[in-house]
N, C-alpha and C positions, 0 to 999 in steps of 0.2 A: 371136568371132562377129561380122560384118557382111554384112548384106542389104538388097538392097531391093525390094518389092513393092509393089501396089497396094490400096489401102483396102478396095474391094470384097469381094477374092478373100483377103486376111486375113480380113475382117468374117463372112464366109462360113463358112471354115474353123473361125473361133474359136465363131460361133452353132453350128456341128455340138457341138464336145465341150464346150462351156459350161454343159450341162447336168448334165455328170458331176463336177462339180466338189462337192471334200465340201463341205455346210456348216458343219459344226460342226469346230472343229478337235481335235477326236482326235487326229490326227496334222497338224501346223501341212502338212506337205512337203503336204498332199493338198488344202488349201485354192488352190495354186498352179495355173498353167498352166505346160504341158511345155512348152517351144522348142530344136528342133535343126536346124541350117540346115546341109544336107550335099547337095553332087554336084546343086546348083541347088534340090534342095527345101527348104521348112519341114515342117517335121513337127508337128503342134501335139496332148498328148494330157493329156488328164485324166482323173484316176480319185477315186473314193470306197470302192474294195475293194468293192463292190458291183456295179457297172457298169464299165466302163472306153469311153473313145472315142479314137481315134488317126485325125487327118485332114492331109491331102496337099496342099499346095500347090506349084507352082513358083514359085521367085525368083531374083533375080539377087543372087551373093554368093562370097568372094571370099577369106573367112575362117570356115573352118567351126567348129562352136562349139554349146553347149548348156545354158541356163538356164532357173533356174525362179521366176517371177513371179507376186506375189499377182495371184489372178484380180478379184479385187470392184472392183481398180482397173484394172487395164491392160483385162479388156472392155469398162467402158464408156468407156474414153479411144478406144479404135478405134474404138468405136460413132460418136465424137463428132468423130473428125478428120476433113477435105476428103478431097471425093474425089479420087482421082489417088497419085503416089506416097508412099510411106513409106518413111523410111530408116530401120534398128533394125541398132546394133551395141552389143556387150558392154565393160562397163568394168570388168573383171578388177580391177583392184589397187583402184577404189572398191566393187568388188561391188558394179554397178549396171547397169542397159543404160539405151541412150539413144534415144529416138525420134524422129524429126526429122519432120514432116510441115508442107505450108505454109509458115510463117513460123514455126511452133510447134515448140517443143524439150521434150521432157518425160524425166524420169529417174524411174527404179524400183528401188528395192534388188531382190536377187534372192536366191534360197537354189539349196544344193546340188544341182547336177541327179544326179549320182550318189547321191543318197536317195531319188530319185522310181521306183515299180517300174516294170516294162517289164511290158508289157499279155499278151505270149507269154510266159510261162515253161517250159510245153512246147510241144514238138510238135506244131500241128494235125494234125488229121487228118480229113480230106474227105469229107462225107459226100454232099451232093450241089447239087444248083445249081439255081436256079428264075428266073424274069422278077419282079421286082423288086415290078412293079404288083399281079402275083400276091397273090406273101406280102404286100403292102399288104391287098388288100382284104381276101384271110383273117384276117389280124390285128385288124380293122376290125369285122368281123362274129362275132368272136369272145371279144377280150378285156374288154369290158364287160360279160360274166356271172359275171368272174372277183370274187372274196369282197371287200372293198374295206377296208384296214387290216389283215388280221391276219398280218402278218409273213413269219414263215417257214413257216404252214401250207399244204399244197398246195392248200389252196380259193383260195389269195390268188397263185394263178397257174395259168398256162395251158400242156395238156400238148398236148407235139409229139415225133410220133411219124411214122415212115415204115415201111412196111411192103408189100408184094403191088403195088408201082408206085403206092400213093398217099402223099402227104404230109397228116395230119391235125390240124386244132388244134381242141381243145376246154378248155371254160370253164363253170364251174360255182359259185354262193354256196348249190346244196342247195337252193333255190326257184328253180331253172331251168339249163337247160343246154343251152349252145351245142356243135353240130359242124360241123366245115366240113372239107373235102377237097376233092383236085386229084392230078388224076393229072398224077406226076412221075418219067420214066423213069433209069434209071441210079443210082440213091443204096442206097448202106449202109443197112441196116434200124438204125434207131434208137429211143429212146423215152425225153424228157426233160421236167421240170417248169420252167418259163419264171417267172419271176416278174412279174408285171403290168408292172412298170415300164419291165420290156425290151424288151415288147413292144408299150410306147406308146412308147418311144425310140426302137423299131428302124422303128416306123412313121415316129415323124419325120422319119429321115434317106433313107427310101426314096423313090427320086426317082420321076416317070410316065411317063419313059420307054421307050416301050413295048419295046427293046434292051437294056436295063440290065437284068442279072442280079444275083443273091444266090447268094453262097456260101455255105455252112452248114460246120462245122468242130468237131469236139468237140478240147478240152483238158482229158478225166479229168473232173472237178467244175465244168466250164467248158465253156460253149460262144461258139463264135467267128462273127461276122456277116461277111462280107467286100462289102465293095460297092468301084469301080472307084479312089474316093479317098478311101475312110472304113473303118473297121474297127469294131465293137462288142463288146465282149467283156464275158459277166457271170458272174457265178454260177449255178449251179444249185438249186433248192429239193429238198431232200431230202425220202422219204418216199411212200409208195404211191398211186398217184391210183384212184380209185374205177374200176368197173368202167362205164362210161360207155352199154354197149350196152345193160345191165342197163335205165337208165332210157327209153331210146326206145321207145316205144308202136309196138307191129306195128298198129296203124290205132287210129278212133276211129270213137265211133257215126255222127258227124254230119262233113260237110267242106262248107265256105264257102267263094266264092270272094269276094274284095271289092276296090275300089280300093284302093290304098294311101295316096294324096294324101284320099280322103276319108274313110278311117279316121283318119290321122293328123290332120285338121281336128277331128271330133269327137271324138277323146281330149282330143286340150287341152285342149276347151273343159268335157268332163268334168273331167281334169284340177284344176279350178277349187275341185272338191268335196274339199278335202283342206285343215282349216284345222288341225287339231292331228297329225297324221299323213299316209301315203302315200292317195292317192286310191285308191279302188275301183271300179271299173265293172262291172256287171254284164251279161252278154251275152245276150240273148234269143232264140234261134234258130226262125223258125215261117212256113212257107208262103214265104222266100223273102225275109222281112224279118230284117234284125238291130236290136233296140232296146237301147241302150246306155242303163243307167239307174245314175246315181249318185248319194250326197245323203251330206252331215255333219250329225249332229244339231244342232250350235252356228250351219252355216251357213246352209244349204239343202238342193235336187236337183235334178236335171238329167236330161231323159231324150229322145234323141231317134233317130232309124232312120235306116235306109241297106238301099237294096236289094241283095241278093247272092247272087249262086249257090250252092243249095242243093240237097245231095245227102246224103237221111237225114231220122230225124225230128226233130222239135222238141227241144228241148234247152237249156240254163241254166247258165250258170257265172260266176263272178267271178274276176277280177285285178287286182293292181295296175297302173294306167294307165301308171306309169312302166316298169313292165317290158314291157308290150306296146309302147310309143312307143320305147324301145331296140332292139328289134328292126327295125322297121318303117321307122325312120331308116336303116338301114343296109341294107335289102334291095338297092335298087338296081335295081327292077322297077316294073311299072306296078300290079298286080296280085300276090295274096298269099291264099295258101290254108291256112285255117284251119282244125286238126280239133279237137272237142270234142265229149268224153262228158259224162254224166251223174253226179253227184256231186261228189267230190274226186276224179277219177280226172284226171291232166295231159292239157294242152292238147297244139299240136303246129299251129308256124307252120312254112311252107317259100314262098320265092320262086316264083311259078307255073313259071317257066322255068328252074329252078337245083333239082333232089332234091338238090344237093350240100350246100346249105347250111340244116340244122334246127337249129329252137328249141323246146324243150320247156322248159314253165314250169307248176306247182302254182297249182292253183285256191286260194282263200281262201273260207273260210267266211263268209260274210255273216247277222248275228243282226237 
């Protein structure tokens, strides 16, 4: 194998699937990065049997070829070479490759690339295709409700389903629950359990431009991302996702309209009130005013209003401030319509401009 490309457009490729690299060595082959230099391209792909990433670059090269180099040293040696060319070919009888950049000459032993798996094992198979920026921000506004640590249980990922021309993703830790949809013409009716991680990966590598499409791909227990020079491929979470419509409130007593720049000012500073635990805020709904009142018994309290459109009566509830500032981060509006009943019965945020995308979140009892 000999090629040679530029610093850049390697550094590029290798920050896509650098991320999918195992860390623990399980298996030593997965600690590596893939390289196969064939018919002008690099191919560069990592896996941890969890996730997989395979990304595309062109280079100029002359002997086609395929190794695998530990990853913890050869990214940050790209990270650190001049910009402009690289030259990287294989030295078969020392099992080593060589990289030549600058004035700099560096060598890497290599391992078996015929031990590293191929990311396709089957057959995809096409389910449908969306704008890029799309599935960005539905991901965006979805996966942060999803349960955070617990493995392989379906709370600790996020379900995507197509069905009746829309595409749905929903997220849920059991004290709140995100949905989001977009109508998507032409796809396969599907319905899969995404694991959290995938769906912060798959955000990472999705580009804004507004042309760039996603292809969506099932492989059996796997599903496949396609974008125009990257590939994502992970596992699926086994196991039944709740009935999701079950917990959406057909209305509530009360609905608030309020800014969102100055709801999110005085949460933080609510916020503030959380010195052994999650802050609590409590909402005071009456004549048009909202009073936001919080306090820790070891620190203080905090209490102050905001005027907001109100339709219904008076009404009272509490949340954790971190889960309404989750939301409210991600709306993407100027404005944000709030419903809330009376007792423990759920709240229920949506973007003034967008019924597509609800948050329903469990009151907390305040003693």
């Amino acid at each position: 194998m000999r090629f040679a490309g530029t610093q850049g457009e390697m550094l590029r490729c290798l920050d896509m699937v650098g991320r999918a690299v195992a860390n623990r060595d399980v298996n030593p082959i997965l600690t590596g990065i893939y390289l196969e230099c064939e018919n002008g391209q690099l191919t560069v792909r990592a896996t941890d049997n969890e996730i997989g990433i395979e990304a595309y670059v062109p280079v100029e090269g002359d002997q086609p070829g395929r190794v695998v180099v530990e990853a913890k040293y050869f990214l940050p040696l790209v990270k650190r070479l001049p910009a402009g060319d690289v030259f990287i070919q294989e030295l078969p009888e020392q099992q080593m490759i060589e990289i030549k950049a600058g004035t700099g000459s560096f060598r890497f032993q290599t391992m078996a690339a015929d031990q590293f798996p191929s990311l396709t094992v089957a057959e995809p198979k096409p389910l449908l295709r969306i704008h890029s920026e799309v599935a960005a921000r539905m991901i965006k506004q979805t996966v942060y409700a999803a349960q955070k640590d617990q493995g392989h249980s379906v709370f600790g990922g996020v379900l995507m389903e197509y069905a009746e021309g829309e595409l749905r993703f929903v997220a849920t830790d059991t004290s709140r629950l995100c949905f989001n949809r977009t109508a998507v013409a032409d796809g396969e009716a599907f319905k899969m359990i995404l694991p959290a991680r995938t769906c912060i990966e798959l955000q990472r590598l999705l580009p804004s431009d507004p042309d760039s499409m996603l292809e969506i791909a099932s492989m059996g227990s796997q599903v496949l991302f396609r974008l125009e020079n990257v590939i994502l491929v992970s596992r699926l979470l086994e196991g039944q996702y709740p009935d999701y419509t079950r917990v959406i409130p057909s209305g509530t007593e009360t609905e608030i309209v309020v800014p969102c720049s100055e709801l999110i000012a005085a949460l933080e500073r609510a916020e503030l009130m959380g010195k052994k635990g999650p802050a609590i805020v409590t909402l005071n709904i009456e004549e048009g005013i909202m009073r936001l009142d919080s306090r820790d018994a070891e620190l203080g309290e905090s209490s102050e209003s905001l005027r907001v459109e109100q339709n219904g009566p008076a009404v009272s509830s509490a949340f954790q401030v971190r889960f309404l500032l989750d939301m409210l981060k991600t709306a993407s509006t100027e404005k944000v319509r709030i419903g809330l009943s009376s007792g423990l019965n759920p709240g229920m945020m949506r973007p003034v401009d967008n019924d597509d995308y609800v948050y329903v979140l469990m009151p907390v009892r305040v003693i």
